[in-house]
N, C-alpha and C positions, 0 to 999 in steps of 0.2 A: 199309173196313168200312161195311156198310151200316146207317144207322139206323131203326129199325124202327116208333119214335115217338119224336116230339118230346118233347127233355126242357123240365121246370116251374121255373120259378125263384120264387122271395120275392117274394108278392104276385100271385101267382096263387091261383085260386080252385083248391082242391082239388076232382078230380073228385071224384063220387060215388060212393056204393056199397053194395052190400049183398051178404054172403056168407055162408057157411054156418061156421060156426065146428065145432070137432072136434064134440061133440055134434050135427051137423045143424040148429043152432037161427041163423037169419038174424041177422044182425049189419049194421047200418046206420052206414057216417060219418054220416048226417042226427042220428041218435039223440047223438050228444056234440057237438052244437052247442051252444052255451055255454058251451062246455070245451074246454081244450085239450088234445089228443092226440098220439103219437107212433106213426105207422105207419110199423112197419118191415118190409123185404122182403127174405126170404132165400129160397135156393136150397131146402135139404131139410132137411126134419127128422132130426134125430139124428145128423145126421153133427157131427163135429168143430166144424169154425169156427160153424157155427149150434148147435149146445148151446152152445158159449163164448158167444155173444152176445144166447143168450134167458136163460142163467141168470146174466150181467150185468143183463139187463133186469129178470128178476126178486129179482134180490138187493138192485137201487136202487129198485125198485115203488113202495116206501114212500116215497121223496124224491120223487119224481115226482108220487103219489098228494098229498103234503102241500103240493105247490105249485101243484095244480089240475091236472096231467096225467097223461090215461089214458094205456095204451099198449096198440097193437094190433099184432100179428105175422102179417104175411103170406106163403104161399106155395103153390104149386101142387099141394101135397100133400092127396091125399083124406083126411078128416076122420077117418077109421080111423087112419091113420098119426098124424095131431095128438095124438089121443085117447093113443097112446104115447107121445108125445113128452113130452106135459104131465104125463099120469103117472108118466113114468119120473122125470124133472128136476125134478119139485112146479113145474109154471109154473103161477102166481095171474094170469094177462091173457090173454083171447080171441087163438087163433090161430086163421086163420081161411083159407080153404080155394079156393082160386082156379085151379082144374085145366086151365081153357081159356084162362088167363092174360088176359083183358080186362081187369082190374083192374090187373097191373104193368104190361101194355103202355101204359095210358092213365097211368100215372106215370112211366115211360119208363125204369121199371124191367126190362124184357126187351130183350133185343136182343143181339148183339155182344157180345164180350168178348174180354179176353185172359185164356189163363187156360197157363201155363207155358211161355209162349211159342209159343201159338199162338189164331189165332184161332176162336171158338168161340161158339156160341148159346144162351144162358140166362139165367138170372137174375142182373141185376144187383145188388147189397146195395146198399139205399138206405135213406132214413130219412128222413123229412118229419116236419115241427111243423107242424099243423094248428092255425092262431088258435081262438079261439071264437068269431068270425066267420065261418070254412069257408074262410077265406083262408094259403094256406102259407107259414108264420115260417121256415121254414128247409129249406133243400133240399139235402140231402147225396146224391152218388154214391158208388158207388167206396168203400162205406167198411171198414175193418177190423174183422173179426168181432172183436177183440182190441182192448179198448184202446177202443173205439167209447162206449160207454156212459159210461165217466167222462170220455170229453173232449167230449162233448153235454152232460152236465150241465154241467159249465165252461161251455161256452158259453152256457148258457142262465142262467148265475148263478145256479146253484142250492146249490155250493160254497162256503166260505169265504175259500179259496184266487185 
């Protein structure tokens, strides 16, 4: 398999960025510096495992939101398409619109995959914790649309458990 970009590990400086969110309105990682953020990258809106795991994202928003992190939802779907997405599911957090994919590729969220036993090019599910530095707490591949969301909070201690 060929790798397409180098993937980021813990303590790397998250790239940058600015992208169009469903409404057309530009959205900047520069802008939640201070704060810490949760960008995650999925393949397509509305399909199955991505509504499983934006309306996880949105169902914990609030525990997130209450321990100082945003969350931001990325993928290579034009902003038409978000614009449904968000409305159909009620997601309350900027998806945000990256069609020529320079944004996953530089998170090393594009490339390669296996996908039912065979090899295949697209979008990786990843999920980064952005410091409030602009430096990455946490660098997830590979992750399950299912099941993703409450074992990040775990990890991040945000649970009691």
């Amino acid at each position: 398999m060929t790798d397409f970009s180098a993937r980021l590990a813990a303590g790397d400086v998250a790239p940058g960025f600015t992208l169009p969110d469903a409404d057309g309105k530009d959205v900047s990682l520069a802008s939640y510096r201070g704060r810490r953020v949760v960008v995650y990258f999925y393949p397509r809106a509305s399909t199955p495992g991505c509504t499983k795991q934006a309306c996880d994202f949105r169902d914990s928003l609030a525990q997130l939101n209450d321990a100082g992190i945003d969350v931001l939802g990325v993928s290579p779907d034009k902003p038409a398409a978000l614009v449904k997405f968000r409305d159909n599911e009620g997601l309350t957090f900027p998806l945000l619109s990256d069609p020529d994919r320079a944004v996953l590729t530089a998170y090393g969220a594009y490339g390669e995959k296996m996908m039912y036993g065979k090899v295949t090019t697209g979008v990786i599910r990843s999920t980064f914790v952005v410091g409030a530095d602009g430096t990455l707490e946490k660098v997830l591949y590979n992750v399950k649309a299912t099941g993703h969301v409450a074992k990040l909070i775990r990890e991040l201690g945000l649970t009691a458990a």
